[in-house]
C-alpha positions in Angstrom: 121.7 69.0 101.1 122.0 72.4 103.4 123.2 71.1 107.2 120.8 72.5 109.3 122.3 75.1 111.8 122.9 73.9 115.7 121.1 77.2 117.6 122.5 76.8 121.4 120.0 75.8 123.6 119.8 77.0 127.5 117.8 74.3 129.2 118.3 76.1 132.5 115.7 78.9 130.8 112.8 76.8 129.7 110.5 77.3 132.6 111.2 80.9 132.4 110.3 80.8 129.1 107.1 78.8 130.0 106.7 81.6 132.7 107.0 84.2 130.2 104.4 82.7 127.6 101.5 82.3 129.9 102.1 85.9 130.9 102.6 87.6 127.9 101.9 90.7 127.3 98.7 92.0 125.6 101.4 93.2 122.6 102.4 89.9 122.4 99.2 87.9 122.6 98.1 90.2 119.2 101.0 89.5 116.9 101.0 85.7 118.5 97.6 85.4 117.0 99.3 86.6 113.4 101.9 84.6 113.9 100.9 81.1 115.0 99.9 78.0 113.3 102.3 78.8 110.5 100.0 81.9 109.3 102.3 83.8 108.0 103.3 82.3 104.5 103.7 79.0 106.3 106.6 79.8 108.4 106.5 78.0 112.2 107.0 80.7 114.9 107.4 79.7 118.0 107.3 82.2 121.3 109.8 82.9 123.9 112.3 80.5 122.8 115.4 79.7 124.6 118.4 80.4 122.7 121.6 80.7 124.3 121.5 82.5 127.5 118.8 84.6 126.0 114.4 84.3 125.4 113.6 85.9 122.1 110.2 86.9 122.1 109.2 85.2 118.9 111.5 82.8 116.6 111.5 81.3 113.0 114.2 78.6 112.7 113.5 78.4 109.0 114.2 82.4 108.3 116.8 82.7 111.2 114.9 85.6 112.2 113.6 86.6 116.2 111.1 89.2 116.7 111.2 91.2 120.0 108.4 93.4 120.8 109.6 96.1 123.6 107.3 97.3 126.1 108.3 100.9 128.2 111.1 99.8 130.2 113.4 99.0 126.7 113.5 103.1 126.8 115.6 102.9 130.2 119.1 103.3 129.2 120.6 99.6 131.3 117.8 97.7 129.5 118.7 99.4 126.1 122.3 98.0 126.6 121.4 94.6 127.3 119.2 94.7 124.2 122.0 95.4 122.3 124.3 92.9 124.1 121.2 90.0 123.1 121.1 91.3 119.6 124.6 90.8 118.9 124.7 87.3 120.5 121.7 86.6 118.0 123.3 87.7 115.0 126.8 85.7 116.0 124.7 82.9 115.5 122.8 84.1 112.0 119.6 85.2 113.5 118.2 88.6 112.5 116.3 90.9 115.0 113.4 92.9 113.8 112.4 95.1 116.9 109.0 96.4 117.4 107.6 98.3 120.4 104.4 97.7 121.8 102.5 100.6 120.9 103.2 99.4 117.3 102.2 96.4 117.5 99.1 97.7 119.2 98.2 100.5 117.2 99.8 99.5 113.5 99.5 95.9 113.2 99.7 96.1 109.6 102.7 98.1 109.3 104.4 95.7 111.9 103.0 92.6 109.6 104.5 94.5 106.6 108.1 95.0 108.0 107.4 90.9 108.7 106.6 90.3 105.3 109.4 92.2 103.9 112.0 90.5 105.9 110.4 87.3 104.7 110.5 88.3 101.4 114.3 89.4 100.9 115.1 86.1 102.8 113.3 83.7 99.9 115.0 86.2 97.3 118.3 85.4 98.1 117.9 81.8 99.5 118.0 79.0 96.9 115.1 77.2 97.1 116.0 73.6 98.1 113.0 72.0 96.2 114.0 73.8 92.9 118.0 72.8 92.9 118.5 70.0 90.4 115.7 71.2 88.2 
């Protein structure tokens, strides 16, 4: 059986991260309601989530994958940086970032639900299935 991966948790950050979720931005409220209640191909996401010294926006623990959605200030060149510096952290530890600003996931929901699915998709191609081994 697969050990399950120890992601590093920040307890310092959890009411920040409470903070953050009950003021989330209208971006964020409309792919939380795609992404919640395991509605997306039954994967559990789970918003602003602690990890590390860092909140990722969104979070699978089953795909490894964090979702950030960017409002205007990720255009300013010091906020850019620390992006980067979070992104790096997160794939250290095995988690892919798919990044999405705003006014996509605004304006072309189903383009940013695509680029979801897709990312979902390669991940079960070239995972074995833990059900199926033995079979």
């Amino acid at each position: 059986m697969k050990k399950r991966k120890i992601i590093p948790y920040n307890s310092k950050l959890k009411e920040y991260a409470r903070e953050l979720r009950n003021n989330s931005t209208e971006a964020e409220i409309f792919l939380w309601l795609k992404l919640k209640t395991k509605q997306l191909y039954g994967y559990d996401f789970h918003r602003q989530k602690p990890i590390g010294n860092y909140i990722l926006d969104f979070f699978c623990y089953e795909l490894m994958l964090g979702i950030e959605v960017d409002g205007y200030s990720h255009e300013l060149i010091e906020v850019y940086n620390k992006d980067l510096k979070k992104e790096k952290k997160m794939n250290e530890l095995g988690i892919s970032i798919l990044r999405f600003t705003d006014n996509q996931v605004k304006k072309d929901m189903i383009n940013v639900l695509s680029a979801i699915e897709y990312y979902i998709f390669e991940y079960e191609k070239h995972t074995p299935n833990p059900s199926l081994e033995g079979n």
